[in-house]
N, C-alpha and C positions, 0 to 999 in steps of 0.2 A: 548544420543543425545541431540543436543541444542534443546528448544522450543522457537521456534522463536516467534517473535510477528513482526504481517505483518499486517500493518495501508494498508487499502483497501477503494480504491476510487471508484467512480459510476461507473465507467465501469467495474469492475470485478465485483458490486454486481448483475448486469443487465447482463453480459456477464456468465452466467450460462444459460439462456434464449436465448443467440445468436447462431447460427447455427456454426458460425467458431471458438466463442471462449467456448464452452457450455463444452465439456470434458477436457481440462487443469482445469477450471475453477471451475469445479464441482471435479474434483481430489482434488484441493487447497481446497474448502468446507468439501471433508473428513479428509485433515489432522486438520479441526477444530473441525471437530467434535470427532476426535479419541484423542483432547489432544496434539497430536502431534506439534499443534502450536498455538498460540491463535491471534485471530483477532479484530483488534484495529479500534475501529469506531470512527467518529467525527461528531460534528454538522454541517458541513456542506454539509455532506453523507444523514445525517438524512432527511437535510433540502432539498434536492437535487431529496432525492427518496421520500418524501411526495407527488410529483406531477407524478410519474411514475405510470404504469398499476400496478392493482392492486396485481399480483402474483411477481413484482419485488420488492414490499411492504412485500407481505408473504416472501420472501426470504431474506429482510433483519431483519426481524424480526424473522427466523431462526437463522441467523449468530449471533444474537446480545445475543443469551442463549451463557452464557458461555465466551462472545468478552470483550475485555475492552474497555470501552466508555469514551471518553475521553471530558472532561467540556468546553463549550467556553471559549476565550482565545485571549484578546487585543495582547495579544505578539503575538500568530498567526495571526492577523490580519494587527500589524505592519512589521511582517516578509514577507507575503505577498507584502504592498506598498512596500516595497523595492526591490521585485523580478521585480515589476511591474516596479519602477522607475530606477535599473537595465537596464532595456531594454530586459528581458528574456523573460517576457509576454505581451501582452497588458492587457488593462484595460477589454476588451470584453471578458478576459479568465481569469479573477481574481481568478473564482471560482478553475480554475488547479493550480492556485500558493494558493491561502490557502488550498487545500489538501497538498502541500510539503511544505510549512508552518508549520501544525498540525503535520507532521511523523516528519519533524525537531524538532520541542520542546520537540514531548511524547520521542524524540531518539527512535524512533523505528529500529526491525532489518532490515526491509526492507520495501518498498513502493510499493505495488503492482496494476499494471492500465495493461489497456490494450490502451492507451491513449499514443501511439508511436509518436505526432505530438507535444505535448507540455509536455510529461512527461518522456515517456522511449524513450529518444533521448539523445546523451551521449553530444551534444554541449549542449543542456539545462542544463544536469544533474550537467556540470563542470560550469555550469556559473552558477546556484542554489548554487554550491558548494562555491565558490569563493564569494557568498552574506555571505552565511552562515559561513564560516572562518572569514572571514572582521567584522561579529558581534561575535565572540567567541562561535560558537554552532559547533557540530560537523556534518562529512558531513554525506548525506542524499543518501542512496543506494536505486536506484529506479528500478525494472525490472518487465516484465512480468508475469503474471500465471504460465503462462508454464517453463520460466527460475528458477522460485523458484520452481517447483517442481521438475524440474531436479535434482539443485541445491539440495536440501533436498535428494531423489534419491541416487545420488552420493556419500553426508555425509555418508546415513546409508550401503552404499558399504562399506565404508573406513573403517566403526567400523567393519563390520562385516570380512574383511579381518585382521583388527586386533586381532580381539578375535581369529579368528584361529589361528591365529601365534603363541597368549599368551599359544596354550592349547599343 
């Protein structure tokens, strides 16, 4: 099976903690800790949860045994003002266009938020897309918790109908 690497923004490190998003979110947490997928952090998750309650601190300092942390980055920051000068985000939501920024550059295999208003919305997603082509990077898969763990779910069906068939 693939291991995916899923660049995670503040609202899934904090949406372990939420009432509505706490079980997708902490499913996705196990397949980090099982190996199963590795979890890609960025400075300005770090920067974002330095000011949260202190157990959304502990939790990302769980996630981060084992994640790939990925280094500041002018190019995400210039990938950003263009999402922004786009007309995709405003300036007041910089901070949602440099997380799809940061998964644009590491190429990550997916963007995971719980953040449906400026992130997992598929008019944003093709017009992030549409920056990101225009500058030569490739596009940027943004979905849910809960969609990627389906999503993974259904992978390990597929193998496993395969191997029976192989046997």
């Amino acid at each position: 099976m693939k291991r995916y690497r899923i660049y995670l923004d503040t609202s899934v490190v904090g949406g372990v903690h939420d009432d509505e998003f706490a079980e997708q979110t902490s499913e996705l947490k196990l397949r980090f800790e099982s190996g199963s997928a590795v979890a890609v952090l960025s400075p300005p998750l770090f920067d974002e949860v330095a000011d949260a309650p202190e157990f959304v601190q502990r939790t990302l300092t769980d996630l981060a045994a084992g994640a790939e942390t990925l280094q500041f980055s002018v190019e995400a920051e210039l990938l950003r003002d263009a999402y922004i000068a786009g007309g995709i985000l405003t300036a007041k939501y910089a901070s949602d266009a440099l997380h799809v920024a940061y998964a644009t550059i590491a190429r990550v295999d997916v963007l995971a938020s719980w953040n449906f208003k400026h992130m997992v919305n598929s008019d944003r997603i093709r017009r992030f897309n549409a920056i990101n082509s225009g500058r030569g990077y490739e596009q940027v898969i943004i979905l849910s918790p809960a969609d990627i763990v389906q999503m993974m779910k259904e992978e390990e069906e597929q193998e496993d109908e395969d191997e029976n068939q192989d046997v």
